[in-house]
C-alpha positions in Angstrom: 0.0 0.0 0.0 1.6 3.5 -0.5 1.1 6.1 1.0 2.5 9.6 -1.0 4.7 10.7 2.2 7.9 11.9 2.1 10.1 13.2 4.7 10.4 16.1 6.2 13.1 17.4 8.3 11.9 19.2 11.7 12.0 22.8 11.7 12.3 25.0 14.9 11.2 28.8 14.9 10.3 31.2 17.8 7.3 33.4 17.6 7.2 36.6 19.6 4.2 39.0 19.9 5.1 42.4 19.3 3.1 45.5 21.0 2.3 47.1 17.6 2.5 44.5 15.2 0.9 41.5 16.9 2.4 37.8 16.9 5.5 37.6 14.0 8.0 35.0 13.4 11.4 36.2 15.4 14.1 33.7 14.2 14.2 30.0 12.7 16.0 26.5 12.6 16.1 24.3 9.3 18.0 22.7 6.6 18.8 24.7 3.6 18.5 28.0 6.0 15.5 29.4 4.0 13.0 31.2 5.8 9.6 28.4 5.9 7.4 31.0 6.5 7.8 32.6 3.3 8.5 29.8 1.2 5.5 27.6 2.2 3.2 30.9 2.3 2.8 30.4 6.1 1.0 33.6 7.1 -1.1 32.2 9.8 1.5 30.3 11.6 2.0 33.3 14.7 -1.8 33.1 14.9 -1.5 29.4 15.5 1.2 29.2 17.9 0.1 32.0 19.8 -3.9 31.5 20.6 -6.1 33.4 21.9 -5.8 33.6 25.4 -2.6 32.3 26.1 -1.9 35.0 28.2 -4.0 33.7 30.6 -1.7 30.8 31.9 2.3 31.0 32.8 2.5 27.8 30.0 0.1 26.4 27.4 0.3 24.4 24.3 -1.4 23.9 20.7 -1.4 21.9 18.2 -2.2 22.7 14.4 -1.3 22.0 10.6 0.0 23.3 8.1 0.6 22.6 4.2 3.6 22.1 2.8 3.6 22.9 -0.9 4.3 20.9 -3.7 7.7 20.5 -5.4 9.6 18.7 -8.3 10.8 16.1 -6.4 7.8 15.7 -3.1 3.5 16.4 -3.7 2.0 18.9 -1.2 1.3 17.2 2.0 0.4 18.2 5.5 2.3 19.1 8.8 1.9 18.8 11.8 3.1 22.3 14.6 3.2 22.2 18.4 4.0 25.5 20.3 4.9 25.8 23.7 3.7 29.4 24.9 5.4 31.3 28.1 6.0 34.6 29.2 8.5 36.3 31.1 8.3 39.5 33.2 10.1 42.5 31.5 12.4 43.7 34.2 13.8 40.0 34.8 15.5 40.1 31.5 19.1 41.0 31.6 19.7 42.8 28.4 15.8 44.4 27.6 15.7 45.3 24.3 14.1 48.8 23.1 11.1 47.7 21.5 9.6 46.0 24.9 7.8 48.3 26.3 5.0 46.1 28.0 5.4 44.4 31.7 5.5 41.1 30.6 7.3 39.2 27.1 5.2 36.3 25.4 7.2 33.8 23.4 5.9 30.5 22.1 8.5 27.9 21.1 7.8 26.0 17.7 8.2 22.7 16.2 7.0 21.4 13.3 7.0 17.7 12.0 5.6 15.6 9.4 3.7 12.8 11.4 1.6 13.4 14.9 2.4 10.1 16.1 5.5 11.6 17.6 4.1 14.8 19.5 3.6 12.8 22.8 7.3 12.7 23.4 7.7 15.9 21.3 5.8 17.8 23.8 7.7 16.8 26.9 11.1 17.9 25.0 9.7 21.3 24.2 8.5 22.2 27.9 11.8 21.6 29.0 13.6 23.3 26.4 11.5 26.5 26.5 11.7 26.6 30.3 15.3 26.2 30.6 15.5 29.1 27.4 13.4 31.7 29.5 15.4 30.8 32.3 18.6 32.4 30.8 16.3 35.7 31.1 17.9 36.4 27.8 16.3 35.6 24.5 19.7 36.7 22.2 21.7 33.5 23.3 19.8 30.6 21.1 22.1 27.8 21.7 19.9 25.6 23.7 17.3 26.2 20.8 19.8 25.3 18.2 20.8 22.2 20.2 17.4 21.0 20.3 16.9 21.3 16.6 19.4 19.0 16.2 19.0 16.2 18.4 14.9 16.3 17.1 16.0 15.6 13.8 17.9 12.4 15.1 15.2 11.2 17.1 12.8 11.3 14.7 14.8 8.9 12.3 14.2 6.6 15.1 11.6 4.4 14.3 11.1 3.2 18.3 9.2 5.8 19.1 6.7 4.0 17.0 4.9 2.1 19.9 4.5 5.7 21.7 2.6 7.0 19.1 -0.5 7.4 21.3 1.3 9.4 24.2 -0.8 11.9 25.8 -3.9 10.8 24.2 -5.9 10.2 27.5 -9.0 7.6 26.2 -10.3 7.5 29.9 -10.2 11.0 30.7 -12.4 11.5 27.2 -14.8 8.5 28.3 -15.0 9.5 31.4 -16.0 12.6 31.1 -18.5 12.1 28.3 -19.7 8.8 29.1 -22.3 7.3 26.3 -21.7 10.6 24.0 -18.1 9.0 23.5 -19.5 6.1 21.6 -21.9 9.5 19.8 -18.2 11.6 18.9 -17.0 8.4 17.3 -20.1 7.6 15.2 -20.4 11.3 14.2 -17.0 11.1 13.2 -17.8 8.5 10.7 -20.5 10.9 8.8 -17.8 13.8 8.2 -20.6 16.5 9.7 -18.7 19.7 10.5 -17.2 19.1 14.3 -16.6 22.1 16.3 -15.1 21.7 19.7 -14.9 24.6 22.0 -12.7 24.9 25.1 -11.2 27.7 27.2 -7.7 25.0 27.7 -5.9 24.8 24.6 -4.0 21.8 25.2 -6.9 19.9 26.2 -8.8 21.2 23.5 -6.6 20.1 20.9 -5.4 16.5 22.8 -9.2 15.3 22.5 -9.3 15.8 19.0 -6.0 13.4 18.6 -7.6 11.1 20.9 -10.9 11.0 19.3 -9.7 9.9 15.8 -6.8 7.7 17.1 -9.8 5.4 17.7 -10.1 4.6 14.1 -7.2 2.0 13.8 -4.5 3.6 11.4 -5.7 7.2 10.9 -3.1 9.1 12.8 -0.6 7.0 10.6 -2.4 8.4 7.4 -3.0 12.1 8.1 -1.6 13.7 4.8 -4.6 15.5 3.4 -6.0 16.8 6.8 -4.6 20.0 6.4 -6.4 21.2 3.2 -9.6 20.6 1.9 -7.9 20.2 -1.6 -6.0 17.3 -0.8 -6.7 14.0 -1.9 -3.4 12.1 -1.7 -4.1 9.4 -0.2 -7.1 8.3 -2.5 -5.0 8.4 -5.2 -2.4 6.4 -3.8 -3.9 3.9 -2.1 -4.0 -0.2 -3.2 -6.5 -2.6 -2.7 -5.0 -5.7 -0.6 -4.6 -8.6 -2.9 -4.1 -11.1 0.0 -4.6 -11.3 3.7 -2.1 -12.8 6.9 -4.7 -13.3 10.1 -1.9 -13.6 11.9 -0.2 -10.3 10.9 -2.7 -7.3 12.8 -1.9 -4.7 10.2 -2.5 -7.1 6.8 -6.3 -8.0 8.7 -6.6 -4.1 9.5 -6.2 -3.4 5.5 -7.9 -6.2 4.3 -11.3 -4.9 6.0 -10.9 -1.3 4.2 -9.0 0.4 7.3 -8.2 3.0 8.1 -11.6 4.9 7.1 -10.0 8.2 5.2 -12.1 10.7 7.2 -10.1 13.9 5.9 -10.1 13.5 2.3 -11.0 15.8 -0.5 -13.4 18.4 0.8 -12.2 17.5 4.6 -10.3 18.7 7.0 -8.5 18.5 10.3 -7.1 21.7 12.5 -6.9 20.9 16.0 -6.6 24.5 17.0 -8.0 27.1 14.1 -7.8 30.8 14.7 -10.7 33.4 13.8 -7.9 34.3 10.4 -9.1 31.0 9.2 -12.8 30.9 9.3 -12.4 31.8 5.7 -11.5 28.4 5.0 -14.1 27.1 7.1 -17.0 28.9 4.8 -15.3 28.2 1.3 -17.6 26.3 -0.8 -15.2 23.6 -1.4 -15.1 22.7 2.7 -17.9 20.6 3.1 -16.7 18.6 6.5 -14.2 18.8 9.4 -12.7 18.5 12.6 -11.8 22.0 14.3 -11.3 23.5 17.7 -11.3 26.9 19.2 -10.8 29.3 22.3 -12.6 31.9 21.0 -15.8 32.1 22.5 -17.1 34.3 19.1 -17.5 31.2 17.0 -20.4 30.1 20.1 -22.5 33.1 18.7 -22.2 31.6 15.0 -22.5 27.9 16.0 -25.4 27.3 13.4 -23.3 29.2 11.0 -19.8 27.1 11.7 -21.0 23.4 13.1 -23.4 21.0 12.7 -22.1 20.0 16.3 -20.9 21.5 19.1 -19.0 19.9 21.7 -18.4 22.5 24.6 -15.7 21.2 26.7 -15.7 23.5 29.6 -19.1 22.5 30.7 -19.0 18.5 28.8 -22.1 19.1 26.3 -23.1 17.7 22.8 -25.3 20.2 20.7 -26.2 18.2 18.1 -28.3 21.4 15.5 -29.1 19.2 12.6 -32.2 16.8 13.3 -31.2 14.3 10.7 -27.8 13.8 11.8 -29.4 13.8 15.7 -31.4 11.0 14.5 -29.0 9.2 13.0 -26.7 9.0 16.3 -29.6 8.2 18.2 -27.8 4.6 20.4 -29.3 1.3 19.8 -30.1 -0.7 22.9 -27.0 -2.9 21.7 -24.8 0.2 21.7 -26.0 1.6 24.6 -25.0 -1.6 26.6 -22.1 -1.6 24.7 -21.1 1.8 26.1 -22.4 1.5 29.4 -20.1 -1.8 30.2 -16.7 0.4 28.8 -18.0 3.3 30.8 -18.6 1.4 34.3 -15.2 -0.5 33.5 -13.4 3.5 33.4 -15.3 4.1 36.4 -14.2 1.0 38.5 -10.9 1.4 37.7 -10.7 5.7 38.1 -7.9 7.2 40.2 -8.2 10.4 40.7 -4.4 11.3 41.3 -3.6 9.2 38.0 -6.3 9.5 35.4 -4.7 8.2 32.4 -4.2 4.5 33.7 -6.2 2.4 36.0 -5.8 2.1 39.5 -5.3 -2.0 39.3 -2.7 -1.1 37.2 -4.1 -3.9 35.2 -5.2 -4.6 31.3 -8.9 -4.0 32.1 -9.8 -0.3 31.9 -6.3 0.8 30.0 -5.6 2.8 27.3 -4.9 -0.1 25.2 -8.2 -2.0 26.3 -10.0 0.7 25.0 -8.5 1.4 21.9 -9.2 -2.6 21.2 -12.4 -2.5 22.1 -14.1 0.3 19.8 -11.4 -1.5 17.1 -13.7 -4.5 17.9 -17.0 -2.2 17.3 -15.5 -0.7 14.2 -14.7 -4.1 12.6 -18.1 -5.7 13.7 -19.6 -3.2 12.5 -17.7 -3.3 9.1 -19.2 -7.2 8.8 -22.5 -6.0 9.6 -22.9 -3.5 6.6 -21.3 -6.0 4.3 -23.2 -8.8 5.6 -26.5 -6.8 5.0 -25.6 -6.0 1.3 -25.2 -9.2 0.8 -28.7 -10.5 2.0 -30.1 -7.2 0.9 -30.4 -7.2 -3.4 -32.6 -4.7 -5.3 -34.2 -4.4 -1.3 -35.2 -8.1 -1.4 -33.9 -9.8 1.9 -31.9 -13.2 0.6 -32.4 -15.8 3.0 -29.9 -15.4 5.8 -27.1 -17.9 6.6 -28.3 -20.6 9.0 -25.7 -19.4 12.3 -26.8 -16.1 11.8 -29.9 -14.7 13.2 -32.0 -12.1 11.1 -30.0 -9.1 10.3 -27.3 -8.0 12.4 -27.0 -4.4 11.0 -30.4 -3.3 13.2 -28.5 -3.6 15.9 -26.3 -0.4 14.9 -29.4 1.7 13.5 -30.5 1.9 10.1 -30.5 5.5 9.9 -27.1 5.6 10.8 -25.8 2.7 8.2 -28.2 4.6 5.7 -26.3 8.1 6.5 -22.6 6.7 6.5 -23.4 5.0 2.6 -23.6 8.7 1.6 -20.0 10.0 2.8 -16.5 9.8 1.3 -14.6 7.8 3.2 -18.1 4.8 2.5 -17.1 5.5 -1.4 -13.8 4.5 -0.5 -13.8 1.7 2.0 -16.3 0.5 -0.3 -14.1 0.5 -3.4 -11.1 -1.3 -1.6 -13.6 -3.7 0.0 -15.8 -4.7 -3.0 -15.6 -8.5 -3.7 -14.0 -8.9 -0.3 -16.2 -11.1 2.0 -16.2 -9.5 4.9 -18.3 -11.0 7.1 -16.3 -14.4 6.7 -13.3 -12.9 8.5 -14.9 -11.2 10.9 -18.8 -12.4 12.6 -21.7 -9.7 11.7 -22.7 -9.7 15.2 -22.5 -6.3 17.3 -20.3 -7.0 19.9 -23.3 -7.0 22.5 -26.0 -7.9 20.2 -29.6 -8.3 21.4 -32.6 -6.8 22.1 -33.6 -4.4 24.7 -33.6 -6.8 28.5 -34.2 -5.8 32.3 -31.0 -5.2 32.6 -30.5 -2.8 29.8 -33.5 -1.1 31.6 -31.5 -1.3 35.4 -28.3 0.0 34.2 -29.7 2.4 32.2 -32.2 3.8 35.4 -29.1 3.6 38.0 -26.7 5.5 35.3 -29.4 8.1 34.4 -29.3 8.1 38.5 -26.0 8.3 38.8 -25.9 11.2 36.1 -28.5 13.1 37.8 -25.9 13.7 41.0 -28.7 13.3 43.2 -26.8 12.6 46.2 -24.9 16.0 45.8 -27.9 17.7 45.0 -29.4 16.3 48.2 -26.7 17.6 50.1 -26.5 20.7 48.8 -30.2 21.3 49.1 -30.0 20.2 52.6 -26.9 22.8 53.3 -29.0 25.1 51.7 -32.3 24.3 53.3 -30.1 24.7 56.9 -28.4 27.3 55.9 -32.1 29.1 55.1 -33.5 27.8 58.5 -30.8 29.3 60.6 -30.9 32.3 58.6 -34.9 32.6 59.1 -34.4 31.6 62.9 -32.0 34.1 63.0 -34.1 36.8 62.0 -37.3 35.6 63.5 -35.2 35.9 66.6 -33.9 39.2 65.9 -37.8 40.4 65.0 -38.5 39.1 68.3 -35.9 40.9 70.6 -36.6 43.8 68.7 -40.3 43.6 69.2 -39.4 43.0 73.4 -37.4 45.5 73.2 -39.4 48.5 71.8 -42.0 46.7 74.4 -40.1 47.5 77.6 -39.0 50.6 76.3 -42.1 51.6 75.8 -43.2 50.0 79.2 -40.2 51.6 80.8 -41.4 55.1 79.7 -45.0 54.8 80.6 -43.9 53.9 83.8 -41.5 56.8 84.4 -44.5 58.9 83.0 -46.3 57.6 85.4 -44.1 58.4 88.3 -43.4 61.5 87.6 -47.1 62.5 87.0 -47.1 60.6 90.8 -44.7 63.2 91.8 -46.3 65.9 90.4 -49.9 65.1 92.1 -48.2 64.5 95.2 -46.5 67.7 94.8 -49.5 69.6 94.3 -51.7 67.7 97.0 -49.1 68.9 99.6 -48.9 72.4 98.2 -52.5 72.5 98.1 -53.1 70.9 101.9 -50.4 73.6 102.9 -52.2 76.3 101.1 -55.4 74.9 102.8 -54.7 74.4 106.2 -52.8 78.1 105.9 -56.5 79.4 104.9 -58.3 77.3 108.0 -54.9 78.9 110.2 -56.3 82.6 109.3 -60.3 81.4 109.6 -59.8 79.6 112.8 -61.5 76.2 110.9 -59.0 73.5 111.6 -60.9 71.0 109.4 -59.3 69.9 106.0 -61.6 71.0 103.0 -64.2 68.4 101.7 -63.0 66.5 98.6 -65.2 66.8 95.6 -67.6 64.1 95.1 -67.5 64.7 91.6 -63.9 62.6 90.4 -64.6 63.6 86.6 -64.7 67.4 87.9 -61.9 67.2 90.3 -58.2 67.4 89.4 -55.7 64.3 88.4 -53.8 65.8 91.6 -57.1 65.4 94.1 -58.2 62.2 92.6 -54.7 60.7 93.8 -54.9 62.9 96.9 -58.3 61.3 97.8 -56.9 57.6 96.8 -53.7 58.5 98.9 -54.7 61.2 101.5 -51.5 63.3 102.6 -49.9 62.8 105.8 -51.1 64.6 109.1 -48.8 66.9 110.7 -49.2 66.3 115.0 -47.9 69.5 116.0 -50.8 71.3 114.3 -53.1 69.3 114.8 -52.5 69.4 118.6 -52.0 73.4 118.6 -55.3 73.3 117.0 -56.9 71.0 119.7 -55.2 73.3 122.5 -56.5 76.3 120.9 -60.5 74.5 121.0 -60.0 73.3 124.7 -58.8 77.5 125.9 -61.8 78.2 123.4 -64.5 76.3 125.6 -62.5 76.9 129.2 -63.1 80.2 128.5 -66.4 80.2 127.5 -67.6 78.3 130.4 -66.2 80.2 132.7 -67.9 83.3 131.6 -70.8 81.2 131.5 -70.2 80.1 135.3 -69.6 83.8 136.1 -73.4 84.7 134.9 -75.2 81.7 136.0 -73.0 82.5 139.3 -74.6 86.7 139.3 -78.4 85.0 138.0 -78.3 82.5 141.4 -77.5 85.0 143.6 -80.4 87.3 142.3 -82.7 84.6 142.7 -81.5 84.4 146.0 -81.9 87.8 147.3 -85.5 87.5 145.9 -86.3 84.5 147.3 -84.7 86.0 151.2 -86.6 88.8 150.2 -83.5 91.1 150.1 -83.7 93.8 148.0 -80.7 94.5 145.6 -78.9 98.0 146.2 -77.7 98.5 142.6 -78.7 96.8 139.4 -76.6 94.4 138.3 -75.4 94.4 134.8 -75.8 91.1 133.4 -72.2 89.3 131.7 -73.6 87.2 128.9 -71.4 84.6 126.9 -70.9 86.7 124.2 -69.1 89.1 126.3 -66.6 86.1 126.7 -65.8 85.4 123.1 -62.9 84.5 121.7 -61.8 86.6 118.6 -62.5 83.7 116.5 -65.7 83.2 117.7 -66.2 87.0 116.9 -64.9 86.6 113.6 -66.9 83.2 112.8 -70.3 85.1 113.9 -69.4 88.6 111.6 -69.0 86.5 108.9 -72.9 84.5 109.4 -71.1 81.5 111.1 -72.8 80.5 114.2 -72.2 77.3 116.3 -75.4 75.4 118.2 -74.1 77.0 121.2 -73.5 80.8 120.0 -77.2 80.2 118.7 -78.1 79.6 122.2 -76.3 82.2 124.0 -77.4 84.7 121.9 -81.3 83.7 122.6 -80.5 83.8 125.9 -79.2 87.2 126.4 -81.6 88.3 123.9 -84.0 87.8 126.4 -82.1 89.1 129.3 -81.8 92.4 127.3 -85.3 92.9 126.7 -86.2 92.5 130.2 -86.2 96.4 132.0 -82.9 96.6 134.2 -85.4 98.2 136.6 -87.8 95.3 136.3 -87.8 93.5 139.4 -86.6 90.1 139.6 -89.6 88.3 141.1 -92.0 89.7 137.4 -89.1 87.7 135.6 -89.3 85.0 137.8 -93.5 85.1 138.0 -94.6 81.5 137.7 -91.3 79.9 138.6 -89.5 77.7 141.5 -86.4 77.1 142.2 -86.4 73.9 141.3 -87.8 74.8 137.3 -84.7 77.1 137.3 -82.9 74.1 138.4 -83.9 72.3 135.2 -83.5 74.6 133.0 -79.9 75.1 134.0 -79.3 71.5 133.5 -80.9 71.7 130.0 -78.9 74.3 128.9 -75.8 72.6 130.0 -77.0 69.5 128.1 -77.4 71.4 125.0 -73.6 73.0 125.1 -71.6 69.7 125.4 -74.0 68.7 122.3 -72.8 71.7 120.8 -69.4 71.4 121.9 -69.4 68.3 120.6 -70.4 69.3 117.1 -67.8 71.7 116.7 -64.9 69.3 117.4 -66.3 66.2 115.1 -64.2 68.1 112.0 -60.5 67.0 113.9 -61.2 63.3 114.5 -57.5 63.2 116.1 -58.4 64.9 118.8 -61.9 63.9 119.9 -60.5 62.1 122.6 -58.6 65.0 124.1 -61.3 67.7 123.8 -64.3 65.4 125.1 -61.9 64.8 128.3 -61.2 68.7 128.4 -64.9 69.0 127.9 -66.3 66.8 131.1 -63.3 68.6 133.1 -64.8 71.6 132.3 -68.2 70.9 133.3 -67.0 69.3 136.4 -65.7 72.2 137.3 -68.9 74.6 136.4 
């Protein structure tokens, strides 16, 4: 079989982004010491190495192609660029050139071969070397670069680093990550749709795309024409197998039509495509391929630029067309087929070493996998030929007796149906074409059947397990706690406030409170002082009646009459004192009159005459000023009543009168009487007038009996 390749020798270059003119190629490594970029009309290469958003991490890599043009001796084939991007800050360097102006210097180390299947290795190598460049902290001294130039050209003459070829092409991390859709990528490979994959990384980015067609046994061997639509090298070139070894892995891989050219004419492949190349991407002639991107601008134009999108940095499939969704729909068989690879990645995940298993075993490897979707892909191979050989002008021929009905359902019909219409069908179909097929290798999918209870199971506890419910859970219940003590928190902070503006408020009512007590206590002693003042100057030692009205009465007497004020003793008993001289001297004018009245009855009764007339002393004469004052002012007591009846009648009498006409009809012993009357009626009296000072009943009523006692 030939291939149309011919060697080329490894070139290095540096690309440096200057602050005015953007990324430009600084200096170069290569055999016949012309410039590459010129000769092979590499224009885009600075935009390749350095991509967008670079800047954002101290070190990242990409990978991308380029065509080499034809000459006399070698046909235009494709090669194959990694660049290692770093940057350096500006005032480390020891000899800063004129043109840096900006804080920081970005660089991006390039190599450039003619097969991928060394860019595992490759990429290790140039790490080192760019690290230990930028760690001279000057970019004129190139020896290291130069040094490494030459010992890649030996190396890869070596044909060892064959079984390395898949290197850093992580199957588990991919299947892991994506799960069933893996088993979707590689069928929608197969159809040559336009593949967009989007990621913010760049390495990863690109490494997923090398990992996703290293599946197809032989492609990465046979990449030629992936770096121009136009080419179509290999399809020229190619020869049908005339015979086949079983025992010999790659004479078996050729016989059954492998590998499937996927970039062909009209295809192609550019793991990492800057926005200057979107051009390429809309020509007319473009009608599939395999691109990725950091620029988050081709998102906006998805519909425009993809049939699908595979969004890395949040792990989705957007599948826009609806024919090409329905042709990747899974079978049951390939569901289950996926589903056992899947839980074999997961059994086997270590989390501090992704790339191999943590048996450190066969089962779950790199190299597992890889045999496994080879085993799909060849099954799958039988299958279509096995079905277009029972299948003639659409009459079904009778199957073969070990085989059971058709074992192409198994891989959906809309998907067989859509792959008979691509390029790389036309081909595998041209080198395949009187090859029985399905005599090498069984038409059987490799986990053939119909749709069972298990399917069902493992298909409910994945879709489970996808779901993440037990995370949700927990975050919802971290959440839902986190909202309760929160609530609680401010129920309980509503509540203390509440309380709070509740005391306050109770606190200030009841301060109000006591100082309107103060005030009416206050006032009640002001006006008991004011009052018994007044009673001093009318001689009434009696507090003044409180109102029986309370609504007409003052807030001050309504306390007052709730609370009465304290009695002061020393005024109360000056008042008493006062009373009992009051009535000692009022009975003893009285005693002096009844005294002057007995002897005139006498002298009538002995039948003396009286020499002079004798001017009668009447108990008004004996008054007390108060008295006076109390009877000038329409006050009169029971007893002043009395008296002045008494001497009323005294003073209408002649003086010259004698006594026996005012005594005519009388005895002694009537007179006797009537003097006990009237001395009845004045302690009744007496009595009346000291009822107002309760406090010192006792005292006058003992004053009083003394009194008469003494009369």
């Amino acid at each position: 079989m030939g291939s149309g390749k011919a060697h080329q020798e490894p070139i290095v270059l540096v690309v440096d982004f200057h602050h005015a003119r953007g990324p430009e190629v600084e200096f170069w490594f290569c055999d016949d010491g012309v410039d590459p970029v010129k000769k092979n009309d590499w224009a885009l290469l600075p935009f390749m190495a350095l991509s967008d958003g670079a800047h954002a991490s101290t070190e990242d890599f990409s990978y991308f192609t380029l065509q080499r043009k034809a000459t006399e001796d070698t046909p235009a084939t494709s090669l194959f660029g990694i660049a290692c991007t770093t940057q350096l800050d500006s005032d480390k360097l020891i000899n800063r050139p004129a043109e840096v102006t900006r804080s920081t210097v970005q660089k991006a180390v390039v190599a450039i071969i003619n097969e991928p299947r060394h860019l595992g290795q490759l990429r290790e190598k140039l790490s080192i070397v760019t690290s230990a460049w930028f760690a001279q902290r000057d970019f004129t001294d190139t020896d290291i670069l130069q040094k490494f130039w030459e010992g890649l050209k030996i190396s890869m003459k070596n044909e060892d680093l064959h079984k390395d070829e898949h290197l850093g092409l992580s199957l588990r991390e991919m299947i892991h990550e994506f799960k069933h859709q893996t088993l979707v990528l590689f069928k929608c490979l197969l159809l040559q749709p336009k593949m967009l994959f989007f990621g913010s990384r760049c390495e990863r980015l690109c490494m997923i795309q090398f990992s996703l067609i290293s599946l197809i046994p032989g492609l990465i061997h046979n990449l030629q024409d992936c770096a121009d639509p136009a080419y179509d090298t290999y399809a020229q070139t190619v020869e049908k197998p005339s015979s086949l070894k079983t025992s010999e892995r790659s004479s078996l891989l050729a016989y059954m039509g492998l590998p499937l050219q996927i970039f062909g004419k009209g295809s192609m492949f550019g793991p990492y495509t800057p926005l200057q190349q979107l051009d390429l991407l809309a020509d007319y002639g473009t009608k599939s391929y395999l691109v990725g991107s950091t620029n988050s601008l081709l998102l906006q134009q998805k519909d425009r630029y993809s049939d699908i999108l595979i969004n890395l940095d949040e792990d989705t499939v957007n599948i826009s067309s609806p024919s090409l969704r329905a042709a990747l729909s899974l079978s049951a068989a390939d569901r289950r087929w996926i589903d056992f690879l899947t839980q074999t990645i997961n059994d086997t995940w270590d989390e501090t070493h992704p790339a191999r298993p943590k048996t450190h075993g066969y089962l779950g490897s790199e190299e597992f996998i890889r045999l496994q979707f080879e085993e799909y892909l060849l099954a799958l191979i039988s299958c279509v030929k096995y079905h277009d050989e029972i299948t003639v002008g659409g009459v079904t021929k009778q199957p073969a007796n070990d085989i059971e009905g058709d074992p192409a359902l198994d891989f959906n019909l809309d998907f067989l149906e859509h792959w008979r219409h691509t390029p790389n069908f036309a081909l595998f179909d041209r080198l395949t074409s009187d090859a029985l097929l399905f005599s090498v290798v069984e038409p059987r999918h490799p986990c053939a059947g119909g749709l069972g209870i298990e399917d069902i199971q493992r298909r409910l506890a994945q879709q489970v397990a996808d779901l993440h419910l037990d995370e949700r859970v927990r975050e919802g219940r971290e959440t839902l706690n986190k909202h309760l003590a929160t609530g609680h928190q401010k129920v309980t902070t509503a509540f203390n406030s509440l309380w709070a503006e509740l005391e306050a408020r109770r606190e200030a009512q009841r301060k109000k409170n006591e100082e309107r007590a103060r005030q009416a206590a206050t006032t009640a002693s002001l006006d008991t002082s004011q009052s018994q003042s007044d009673m001093s100057e009318s001689g009434l030692s009696s507090p003044p009646p409180s109102s029986p009205n309370p609504s007409s009465s003052s807030p001050g007497w309504s306390f007052a009459a709730r609370k009465p004020p304290a009695v002061d003793l020393t005024q109360a008993q000056a008042t008493v004192s006062a009373a009992g001289q009051r009535a000692s001297a009022y009975f003893s004018s009285w005693g002096s009159w009844a005294n002057e009245r007995r002897k005139e009855w006498q002298t009538k009764n002995t039948g003396s005459p009286i020499s002079s007339p004798t001017t009668a002393t009447t108990p008004r004469a004996s008054m007390s000023a108060n008295e006076r004052i109390s009877v000038e002012h329409g006050v009169k007591s029971p007893v002043t009543e009395s008296v002045t009846k008494e001497t009323k009648g005294d003073a209408d009498r002649p003086m010259s009168q004698p006594a026996s006409e005012c005594s005519e009809g009388k005895d002694v012993s009537s007179e006797h009487q009537y003097h006990k009357a009237d001395q009845q009626t004045e302690r009744d009296n007496i009595a009346a007038i000291l009822e107002s000072d309760p406090l010192s009943s006792h005292r006058t009523t003992t004053e009083t009996t003394s009194t008469n006692a003494s009369g």
